[in-house]
N, C-alpha and C positions, 0 to 999 in steps of 0.2 A: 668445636667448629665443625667436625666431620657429620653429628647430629641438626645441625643447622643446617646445614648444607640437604641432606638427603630428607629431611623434611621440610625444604622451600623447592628442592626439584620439581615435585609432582604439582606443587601450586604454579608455577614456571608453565611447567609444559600445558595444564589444564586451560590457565587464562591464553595463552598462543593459541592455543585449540579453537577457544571459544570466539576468540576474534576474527577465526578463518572464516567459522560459521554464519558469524552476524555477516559479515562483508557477502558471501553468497546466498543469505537471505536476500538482502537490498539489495542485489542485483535479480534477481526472480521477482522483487515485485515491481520493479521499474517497467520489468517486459512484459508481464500482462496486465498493466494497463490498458495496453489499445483493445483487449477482449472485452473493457465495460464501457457504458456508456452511461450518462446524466437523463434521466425521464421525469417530465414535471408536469403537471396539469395545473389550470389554471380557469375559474371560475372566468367565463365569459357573459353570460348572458344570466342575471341572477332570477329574472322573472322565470325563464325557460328551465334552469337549473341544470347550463349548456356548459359546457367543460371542453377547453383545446389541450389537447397532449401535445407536448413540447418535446424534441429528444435534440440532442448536442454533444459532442466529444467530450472526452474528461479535460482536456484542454480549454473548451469552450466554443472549438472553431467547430464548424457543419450545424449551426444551427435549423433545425428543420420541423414543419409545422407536422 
């Protein structure tokens, strides 16, 4: 029992570890979000071969020509 024990300890504390980790990745990438933004073009005028750039929040909202 004493062998079980002190070779399940370090797997114990490692996955604790590892779960602190993930939870303070996921939260660093929730906050820079607002640093990107969505960029799109879009074929307008096919004779001219005119293109409008489109930009918008990763949300969707602020649509802007």
């Amino acid at each position: 029992m004493k062998k079980v024990s002190i070779f399940l300890g370090p797997w114990v504390v490692f996955l604790l570890a590892s779960c602190q980790e993930a939870k303070r990745s996921s939260q660093l990438s929730t906050t820079s979000l607002d640093e990107y933004a969505i960029v799109y073009n879009v074929l307008v005028n096919d004779s001219t071969d005119n293109y409008e750039v489109f930009t918008m929040n990763m949300d969707g909202s602020q649509q802007k020509i």
